[in-house]
N, C-alpha and C positions, 0 to 999 in steps of 0.2 A: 269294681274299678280300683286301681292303684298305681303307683311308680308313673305319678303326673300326669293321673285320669285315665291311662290305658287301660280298655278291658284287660280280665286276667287270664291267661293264656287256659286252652281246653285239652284237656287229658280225654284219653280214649282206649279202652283193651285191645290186646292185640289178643294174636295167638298163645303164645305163653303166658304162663300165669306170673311167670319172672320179668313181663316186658311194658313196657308201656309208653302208647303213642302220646307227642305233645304236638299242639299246634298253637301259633299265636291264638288270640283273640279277636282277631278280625284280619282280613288279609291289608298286607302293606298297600300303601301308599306307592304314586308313580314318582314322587320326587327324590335328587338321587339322595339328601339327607335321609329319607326313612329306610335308603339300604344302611344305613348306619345305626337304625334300632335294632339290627338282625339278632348281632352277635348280643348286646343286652340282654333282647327278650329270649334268646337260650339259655342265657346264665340265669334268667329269671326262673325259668322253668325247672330249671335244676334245684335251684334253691328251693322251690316250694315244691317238689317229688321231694330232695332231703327232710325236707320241717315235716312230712307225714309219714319218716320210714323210723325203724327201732334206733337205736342210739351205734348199733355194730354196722348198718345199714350203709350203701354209700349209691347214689344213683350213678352209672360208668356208662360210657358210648361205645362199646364193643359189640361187632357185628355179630358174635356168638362168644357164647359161654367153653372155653376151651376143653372144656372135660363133661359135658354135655354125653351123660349116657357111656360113662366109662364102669368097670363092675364096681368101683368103689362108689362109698356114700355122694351122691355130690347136688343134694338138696336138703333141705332142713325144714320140719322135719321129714326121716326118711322115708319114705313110698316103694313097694316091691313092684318092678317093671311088668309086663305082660297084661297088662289089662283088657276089659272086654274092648275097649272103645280103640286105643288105637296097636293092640296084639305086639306093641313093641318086644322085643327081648332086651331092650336096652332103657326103654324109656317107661315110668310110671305113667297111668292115665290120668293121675294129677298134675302132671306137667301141663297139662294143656287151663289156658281157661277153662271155668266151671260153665260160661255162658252155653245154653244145651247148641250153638250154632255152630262152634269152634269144635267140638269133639264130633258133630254128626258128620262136620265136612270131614275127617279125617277118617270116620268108618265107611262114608259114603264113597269116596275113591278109593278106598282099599276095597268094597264090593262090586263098585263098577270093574275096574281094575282083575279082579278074579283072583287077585293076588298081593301080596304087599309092597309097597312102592321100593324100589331098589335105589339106589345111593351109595353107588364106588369111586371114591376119591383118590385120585394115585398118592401114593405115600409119600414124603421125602424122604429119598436112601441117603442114610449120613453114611459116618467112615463105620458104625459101629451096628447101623441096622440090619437085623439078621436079614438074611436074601437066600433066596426069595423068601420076600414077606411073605405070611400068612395072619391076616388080622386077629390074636391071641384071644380076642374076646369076643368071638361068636360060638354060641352053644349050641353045637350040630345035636344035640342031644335032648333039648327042649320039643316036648310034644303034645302042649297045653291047646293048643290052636291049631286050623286044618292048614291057614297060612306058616306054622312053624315049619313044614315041609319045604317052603321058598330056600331058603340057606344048602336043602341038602339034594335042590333040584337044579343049582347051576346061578341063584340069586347072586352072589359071593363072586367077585372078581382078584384074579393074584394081583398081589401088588397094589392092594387097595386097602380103604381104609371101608367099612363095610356098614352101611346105616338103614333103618328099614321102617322108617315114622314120617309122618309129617312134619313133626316137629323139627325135625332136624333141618327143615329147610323151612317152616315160618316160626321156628324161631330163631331167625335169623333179622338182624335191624338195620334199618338202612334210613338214608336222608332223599326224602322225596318232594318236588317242588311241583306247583301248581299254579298255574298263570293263568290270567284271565283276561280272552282275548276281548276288541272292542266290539267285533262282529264275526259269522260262521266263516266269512272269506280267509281273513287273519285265523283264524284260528284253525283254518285247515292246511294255512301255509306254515304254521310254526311246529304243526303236527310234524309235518313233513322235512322240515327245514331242520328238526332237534333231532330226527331218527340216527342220520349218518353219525352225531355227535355220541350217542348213548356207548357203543363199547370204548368211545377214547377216555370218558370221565370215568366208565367202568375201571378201566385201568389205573388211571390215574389219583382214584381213592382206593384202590386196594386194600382190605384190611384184614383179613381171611383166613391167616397159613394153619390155623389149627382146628383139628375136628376130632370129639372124641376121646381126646386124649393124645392126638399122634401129631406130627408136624408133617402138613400137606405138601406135596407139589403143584399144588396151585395156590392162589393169593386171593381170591375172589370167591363170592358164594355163589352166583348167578345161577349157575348150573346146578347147583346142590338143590335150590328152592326151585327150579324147574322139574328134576325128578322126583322130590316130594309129596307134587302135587299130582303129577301124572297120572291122569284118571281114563288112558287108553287101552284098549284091550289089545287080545293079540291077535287080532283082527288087523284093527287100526296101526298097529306098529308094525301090520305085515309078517308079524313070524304066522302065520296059520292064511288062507285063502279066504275073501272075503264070501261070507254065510250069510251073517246076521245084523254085521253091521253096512252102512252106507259108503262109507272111505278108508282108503288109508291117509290117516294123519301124519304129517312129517312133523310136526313140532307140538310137544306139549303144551297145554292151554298155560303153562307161566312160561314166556318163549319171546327174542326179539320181534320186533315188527315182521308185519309180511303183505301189509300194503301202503301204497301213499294216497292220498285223497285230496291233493288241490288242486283247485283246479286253475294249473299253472303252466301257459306253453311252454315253458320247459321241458314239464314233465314227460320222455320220453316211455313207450310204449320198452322198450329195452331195460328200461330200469327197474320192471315190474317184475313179482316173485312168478316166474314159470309151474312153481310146483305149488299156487295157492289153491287151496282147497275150500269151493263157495256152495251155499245153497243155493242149487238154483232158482227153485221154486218162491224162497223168502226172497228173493234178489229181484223178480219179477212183479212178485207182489209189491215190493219197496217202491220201484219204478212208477209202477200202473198209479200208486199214491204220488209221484211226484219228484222221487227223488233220483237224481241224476246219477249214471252209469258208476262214478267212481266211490262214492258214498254208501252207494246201494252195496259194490262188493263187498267195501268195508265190514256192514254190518252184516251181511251174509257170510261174511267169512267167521265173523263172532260166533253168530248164531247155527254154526256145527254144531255146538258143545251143547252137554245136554247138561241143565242146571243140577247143581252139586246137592242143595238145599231148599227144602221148599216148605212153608210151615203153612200146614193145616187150615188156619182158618186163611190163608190168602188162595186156596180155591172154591172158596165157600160161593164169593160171586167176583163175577170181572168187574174191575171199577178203575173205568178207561181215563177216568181224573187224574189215577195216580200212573205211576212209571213203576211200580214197585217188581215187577216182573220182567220189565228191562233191565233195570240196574241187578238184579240178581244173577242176571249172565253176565252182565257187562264188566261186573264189578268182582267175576271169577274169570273171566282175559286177563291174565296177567301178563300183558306183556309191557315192554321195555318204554313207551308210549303210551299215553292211554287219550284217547279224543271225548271228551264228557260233554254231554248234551246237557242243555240248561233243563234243572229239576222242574217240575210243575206246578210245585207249592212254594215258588219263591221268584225273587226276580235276578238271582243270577244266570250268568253268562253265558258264552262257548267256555268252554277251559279245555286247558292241556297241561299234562303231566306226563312230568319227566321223573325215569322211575329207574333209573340204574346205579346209583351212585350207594355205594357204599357208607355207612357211617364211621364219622371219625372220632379219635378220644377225645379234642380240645373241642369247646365251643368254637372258638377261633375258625380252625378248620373249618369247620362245616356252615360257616356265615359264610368262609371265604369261597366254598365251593358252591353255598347256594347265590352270592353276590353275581360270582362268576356267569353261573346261568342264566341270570337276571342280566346283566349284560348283553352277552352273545343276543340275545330275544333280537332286543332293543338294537343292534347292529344290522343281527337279518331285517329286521323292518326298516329301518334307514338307511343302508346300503343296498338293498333288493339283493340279498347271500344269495348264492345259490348252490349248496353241499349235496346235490342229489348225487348218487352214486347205485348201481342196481341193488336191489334189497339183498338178492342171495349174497353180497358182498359184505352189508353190515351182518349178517347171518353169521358169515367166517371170520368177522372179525369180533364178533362176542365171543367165541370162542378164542381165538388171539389173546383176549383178554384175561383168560384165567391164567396164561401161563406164568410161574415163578417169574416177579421181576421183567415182567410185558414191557414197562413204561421204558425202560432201557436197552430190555434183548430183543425185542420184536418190532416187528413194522405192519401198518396197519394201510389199507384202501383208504383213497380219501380224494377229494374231487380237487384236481391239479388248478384252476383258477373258478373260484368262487364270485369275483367279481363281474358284476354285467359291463357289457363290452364298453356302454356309453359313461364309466367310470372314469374318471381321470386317475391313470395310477399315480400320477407323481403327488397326490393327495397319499399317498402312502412315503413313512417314511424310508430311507435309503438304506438299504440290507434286511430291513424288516425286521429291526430291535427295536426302534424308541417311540414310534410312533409320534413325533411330534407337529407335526403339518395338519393343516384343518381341514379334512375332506373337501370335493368337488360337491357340490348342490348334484342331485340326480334328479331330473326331469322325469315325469311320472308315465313315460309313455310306455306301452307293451313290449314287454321282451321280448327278443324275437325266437322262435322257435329254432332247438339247434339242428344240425344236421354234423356228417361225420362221422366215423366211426364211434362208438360210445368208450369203446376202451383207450382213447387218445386221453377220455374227459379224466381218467383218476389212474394213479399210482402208489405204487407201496412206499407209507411215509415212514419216518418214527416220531412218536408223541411229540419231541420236541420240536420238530419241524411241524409240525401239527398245530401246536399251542405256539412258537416260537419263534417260525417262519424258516424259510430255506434260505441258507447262504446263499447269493451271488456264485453264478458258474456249476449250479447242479443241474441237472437232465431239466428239472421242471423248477426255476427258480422263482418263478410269477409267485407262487403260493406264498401267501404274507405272513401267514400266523393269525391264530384266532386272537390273541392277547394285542399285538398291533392294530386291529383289525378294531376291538375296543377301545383302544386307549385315540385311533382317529375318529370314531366315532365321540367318547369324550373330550376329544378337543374342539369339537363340532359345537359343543352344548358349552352352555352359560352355568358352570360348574365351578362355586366358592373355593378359594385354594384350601383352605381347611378341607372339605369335603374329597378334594383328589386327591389328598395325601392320603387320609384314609383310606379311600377305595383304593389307590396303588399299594398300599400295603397287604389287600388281600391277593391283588393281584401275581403280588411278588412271590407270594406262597405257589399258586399255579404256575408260574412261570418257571421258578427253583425245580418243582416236583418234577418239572415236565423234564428238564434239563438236568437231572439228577444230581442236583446240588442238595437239595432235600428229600429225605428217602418217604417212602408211603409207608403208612401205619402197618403193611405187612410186613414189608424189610424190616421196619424196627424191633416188630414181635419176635421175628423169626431168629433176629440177629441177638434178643434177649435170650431169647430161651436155650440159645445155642454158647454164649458165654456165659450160661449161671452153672454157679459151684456143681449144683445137684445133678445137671444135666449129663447124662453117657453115651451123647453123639451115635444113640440109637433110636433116633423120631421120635420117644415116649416123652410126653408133659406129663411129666408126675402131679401129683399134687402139691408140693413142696415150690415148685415150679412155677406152677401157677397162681401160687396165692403169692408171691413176690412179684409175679406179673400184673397181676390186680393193686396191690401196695404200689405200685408206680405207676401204673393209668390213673389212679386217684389221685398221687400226688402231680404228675403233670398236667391234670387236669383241671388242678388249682392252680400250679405254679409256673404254666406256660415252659415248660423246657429248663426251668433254673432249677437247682435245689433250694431246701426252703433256708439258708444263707446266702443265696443270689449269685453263685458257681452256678457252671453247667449242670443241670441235672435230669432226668429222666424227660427224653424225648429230644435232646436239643439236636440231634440230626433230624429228626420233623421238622424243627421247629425254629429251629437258629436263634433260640433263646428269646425268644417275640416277647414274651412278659415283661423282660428288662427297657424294654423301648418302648412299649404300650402299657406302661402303668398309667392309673388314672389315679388322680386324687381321691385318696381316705384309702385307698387300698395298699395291702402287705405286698412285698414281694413274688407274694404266692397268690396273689391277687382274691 
């Protein structure tokens, strides 16, 4: 215990040997002062990952390492790539944790697989990049391994940037949140109720543009860490006529949602994925035990996959006490949602975890985006939200999301009014900017089931109209904004002015980004690396490059967007200088 009795937060390995998960020390509090520990207990975390690293050492929140598996040195000390474990040609098998879990999952889907996981990233063509690209650092000439053959059998795509590890997609870091519902009801409606939200935050935390060495044309990893892990044959993916296996799989086991599970008349029959692929046989069995039609697909739809990893002595005997061979599927579903059944050896909850969002450089940030989500919860459950839109649609719009600069150039599906009918709108405020008016009380009685065509219920929005609300006089003006939508639900609650200023100041961060007053952590990488001295507006991040890239995540990471003189300095289009206005007492400008 420390920092006024709070447990101290828990560290956990990840995949890389370069990464490292933190979690508070206990989960938050429902009160809205303890969203005001967030941003704290991040800085806390940070501070003590620094106090146990070397003195050159600096802990940073980059979704990846930008020069990750380039031919030059770019780990200390050096390691020759190709190893047994994961046959990289680019990556050492000591990049990975040493824990024997983390390297068998990566030999074991590369032998499910038959083949090595493929990973083409379209490049960005500056004025200066040679075209057609051809990725300069794949050695068609390597013949140490039977998978070295992938590259010169068609693995390699033009105009990509070309990866062929696991690693390259977990290690990759992200901010993931975890809520804990009251009961299985709630918590299969928050399932359901966050899925359409997952590709808008995706966008909206962006942080992504480099891989490799190269400057991508996408902003995002999503996709990266879905084909790293792809443990399908070619069966499954349909290139060859089904033999030996059972399906073809349309989506990778790390892949958006592809079902909903509450049980909510709402929930229309239209909105379901067409192309889900279930057990039937587990689906039957589920039932026969009790459990109802929508739950049951759910988990039959998990339970495709055939487990990654399996240690020895856990087939020694079945011991129906523990859960330990549930969670070893469940907890290789990666997908964008995840629904967690309360463990056996403890007295937690339902939980649900939201798993899209991107990590950012500042603490700041990623309070502000986890505050966010904390939020919206808390809105869907007191306004009865209802964001359902048919799955294959958030399907295209995770993909919407990788594109360079989504949150501004793209438009995304999204459910034209959210509100139940017996809402009083004029509880929203007028044009849907400030949300000052104290919601209508909603009566607890049953939605009614809709009818209608389904494609009335959503339209292609842009983020900002998404987070921000639609002007007055557009096709579909009803839609309020998720940030209104909060801020009336905040005005509903017995909420200290001290505490709303706070919370409106993270707010303002999402509202800025959405509205592209504030750029995302990729525009800003992309926009660095593209006016540094070194750079020859030919996609390459040198090294030179990148290690000034790194010198300024660190320093903005202290210094909120200022220089450490209190000018604008690294990051203040993020970040519109938040340091200078959120300094607290005893701390430096550079906080």
């Amino acid at each position: 215990m420390s920092r006024d009795n709070a447990p101290l937060p828990t560290f956990h390995p990840e995949f890389g040997r370069f990464m490292l998960e933190a979690t508070p020390g206990k989960p938050w509090g429902i009160g809205f002062r303890d969203l005001l520990d967030v941003e704290p207990n991040m800085k806390w975390r940070r501070k003590i990952a620094r106090e146990h690293m070397d003195q050159n050492e600096y802990p940073i929140t980059l979704t990846t390492f930008p020069r990750l598996g380039t031919s030059e040195d770019f780990t200390a000390p050096y390691y020759p790539p190709s190893g047994e474990r994961l046959r990289s040609q680019f990556l050492p098998d000591e990049i990975a944790n040493p824990h024997i879990r983390f390297p068998t999952l990566a030999a074991n889907i590369r032998a499910r697989r038959g083949r090595k996981v493929e990973l083409n990233v379209p490049v960005f063509k500056d004025e200066n990049t040679t075209w057609p690209f051809r990725d300069p650092s794949i050695n068609y000439d390597l013949r140490k391994w039977p998978e070295d053959d992938d590259v010169r059998n068609g693995a390699v795509k033009d105009e990509s940037i070309y990866m062929d590890a696991m690693a390259f997609g977990m290690g990759s870091c992200c901010l993931q949140i975890t809520f804990q519902a009251k009961n299985l009801t709630e918590g299969r409606k928050l399932y359901d109720q966050l899925s359409p939200l997952g590709p808008i935050l995706l966008a909206l935390t962006a942080a992504t543009p480099i891989y490799k060495g190269f400057l991508a044309d996408t902003d995002v990893r999503w996709n990266q860490i879905s084909r790293a892990v792809d443990d399908r044959t070619a069966e499954e993916l349909g290139e060859k006529p089904l033999k030996h296996d059972r399906w073809r799989v349309p989506k990778s086991r790390y892949a958006s949602n592809s079902t909903y599970i509450s049980q909510d008349p709402r929930l229309r029959k239209e909105y379901m994925d067409p192309d889900l692929v279930v057990d039937e046989d587990i689906k039957k069995r589920l039932m026969d035990g009790g459990m109802d039609d929508l739950l049951a697909t759910h988990f039959a739809h998990l339970f495709i996959r055939d487990p990654i990893v399996i240690f020895a002595e856990d087939l020694t005997a079945l011991d129906l006490s523990k859960t330990d061979h549930f969670e070893n599927l469940q907890s290789t579903n990666w997908q964008h949602m995840r629904f967690k059944p309360p463990p056996s050896d403890n007295s937690i909850g339902w939980r649900v975890e939201f798993r899209p969002m991107e990590i950012q450089i500042t603490d700041f940030e990623n309070a502000a985006f986890s505050i966010f989500i904390v939020l919206i919860t808390r809105a869907i459950l007191s306004f009865d939200l209802n964001f359902y839109i048919p799955i294959p649609l958030t399907t295209e719009n995770m993909e919407t999301a990788h594109a360079h600069d989504a949150v501004l150039n793209r438009k995304f599906y999204f459910r034209n009014d959210p509100l139940p009918p017996r809402f009083a709108k004029s509880a929203l405020p007028n044009g849907h900017t400030s949300g000052t008016n104290t919601p209508a009380s909603i009566s607890p009685s049953r939605p009614p089931t809709p009818t209608g065509p389904v494609e009335d219920e959503y339209s292609l929005m842009t983020i900002n109209e998404i987070i921000n609300g639609q002007s007055a006089g557009t096709r579909f003006s009803s839609f309020p904004g998720l940030i209104p939508l909060v801020e009336s639900y905040l005005n509903g609650m017995n909420v200290d002015v001290e505490t709303r200023y706070e919370l409106t100041s993270y707010l303002d961060l999402i509202r800025k980004r959405a509205s592209g007053e504030l750029w995302t952590c990729a525009k800003w990488i992309r926009h660095f690396v593209r006016e540094h001295a070194e750079y020859k507006g030919d996609s390459v991040v040198s090294e030179g490059v990148t290690y000034d890239l790194l010198m300024a995540v660190q320093e903005m990471t202290e210094c909120m967007g200022l220089s450490r003189h209190g000018a604008m300095g690294f990051g203040w289009e993020m970040l519109n200088g938040r340091g200078m206005t959120r300094k607290r007492k005893g701390e430096s400008a550079c906080g």
